[in-house]
Every structure is written in structure tokens, then in C-alpha cells.
N, C-alpha and C positions, 0 to 999 in steps of 0.2 A: 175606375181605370186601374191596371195591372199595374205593380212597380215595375222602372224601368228593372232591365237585366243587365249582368255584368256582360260586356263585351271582351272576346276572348279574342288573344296577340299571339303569336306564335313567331318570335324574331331570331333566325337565326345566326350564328357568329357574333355570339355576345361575349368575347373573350373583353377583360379591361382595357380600356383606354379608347376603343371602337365606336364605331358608328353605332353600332347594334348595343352593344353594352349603354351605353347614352338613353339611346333610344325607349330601350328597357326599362330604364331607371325611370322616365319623364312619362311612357305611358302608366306607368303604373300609379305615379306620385297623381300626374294632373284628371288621368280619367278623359271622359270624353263629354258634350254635351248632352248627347243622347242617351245615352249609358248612365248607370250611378256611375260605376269603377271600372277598369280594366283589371281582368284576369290576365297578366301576361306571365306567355311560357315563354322563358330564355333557355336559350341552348349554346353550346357549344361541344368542338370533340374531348375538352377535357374540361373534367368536369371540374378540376381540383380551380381553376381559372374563374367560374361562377358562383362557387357556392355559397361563397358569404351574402347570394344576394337571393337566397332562399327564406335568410334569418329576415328579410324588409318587407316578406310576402308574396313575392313572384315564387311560378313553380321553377325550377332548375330539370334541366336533361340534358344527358350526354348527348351529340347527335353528329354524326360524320356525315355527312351530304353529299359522299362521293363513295358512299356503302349503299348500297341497296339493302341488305341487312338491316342497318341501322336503322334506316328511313323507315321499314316497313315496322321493324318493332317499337318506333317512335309513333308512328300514325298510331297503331294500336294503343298507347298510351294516351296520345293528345285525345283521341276521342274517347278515353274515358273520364280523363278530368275535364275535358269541354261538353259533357254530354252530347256528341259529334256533331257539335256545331263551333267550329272556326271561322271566325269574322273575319280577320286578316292577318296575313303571311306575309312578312317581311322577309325575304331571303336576300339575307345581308351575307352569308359566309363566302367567303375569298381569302388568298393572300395573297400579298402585295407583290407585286412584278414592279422591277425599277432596272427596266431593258429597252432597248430601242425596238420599236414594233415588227421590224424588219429581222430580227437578227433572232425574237423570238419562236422555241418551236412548237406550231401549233397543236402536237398529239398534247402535249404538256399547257397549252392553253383548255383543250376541251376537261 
């Protein structure tokens, strides 16, 4: 029987103290049962916010999610460190809106 493979994570808005930064940290530590390990790629738009978590083993990328630029020169990378195979996408990046839903404007939501 074939060793299992690493399964690959691609979580993005992994700035500290976040969902996705968490997230990152715990796919990579715990792995999965079917999987040996996770490969998990953390992103965020700046990169200087992740990189100490490059040194634990996760890959790091820059990644803005509201570039089209970005996005497409990032695909081009996930798939060569995933050998174009991505298991799961967590698309965590946001920021926080602390507004009343009513008073918010939606061009500035999309």
C-alpha cells in the first residue's frame, strides 16, 4: 500500500492573532487522520505579519484577495509547491466592520 500523502491547506488572512493564523498553526501541528502531515500555505497581504511562521514549516505568501494580480500570480505558485493539487481552501481574509448593517455601504462591503 502507497504511504499516505501530505494534504495541502491553502488558508488565507493569516495575519496574528486571527482565525486563520490559529487555524494555520493547529493544521500544521495536528495533521489529519488520513494524511501523514499537512502542507499548509498561510497567506496574508503582508507578508512582514507571517513570516516568523515560515521558520515552524508552513510555506508563507504574500496574497491580497481583492487583486486579481495577486490571486493569479499566487495560483501560479500554490501549484507548484502543491504539485497542482489543493485539498482545501480556507478563505478566511476579511476585516472587521463594527457598523450597524443598515448604515453600512454596500460598494465597500462587495
Amino acid at each position: 500500500m502507497p504511504a499516505p500523502r501530505k494534504a495541502t491547506f491553502l488558508i488565507t488572512g493569516c495575519s496574528r492573532g486571527g482565525i486563520g493564523h490559529a487555524l494555520a498553526i493547529e493544521f500544521h501541528k495536528r495533521g489529519n487522520p488520513t494524511f501523514v502531515r499537512c502542507h499548509v500555505i498561510a497567506t496574508a497581504r503582508n507578508l512582514d505579519l507571517i513570516k516568523g511562521r515560515g521558520s515552524m514549516g508552513l510555506s508563507i505568501l504574500a496574497l491580497d484577495v481583492t487583486s486579481k494580480q495577486s490571486i493569479d500570480e499566487r495560483k501560479t505558485r500554490v501549484e507548484q509547491l502543491t504539485d497542482g493539487r489543493l485539498d482545501i481552501l480556507v478563505n478566511n481574509a476579511g476585516r472587521p466592520c463594527v457598523i450597524p448593517a443598515l448604515d453600512f455601504d454596500l460598494s465597500d462591503a462587495k
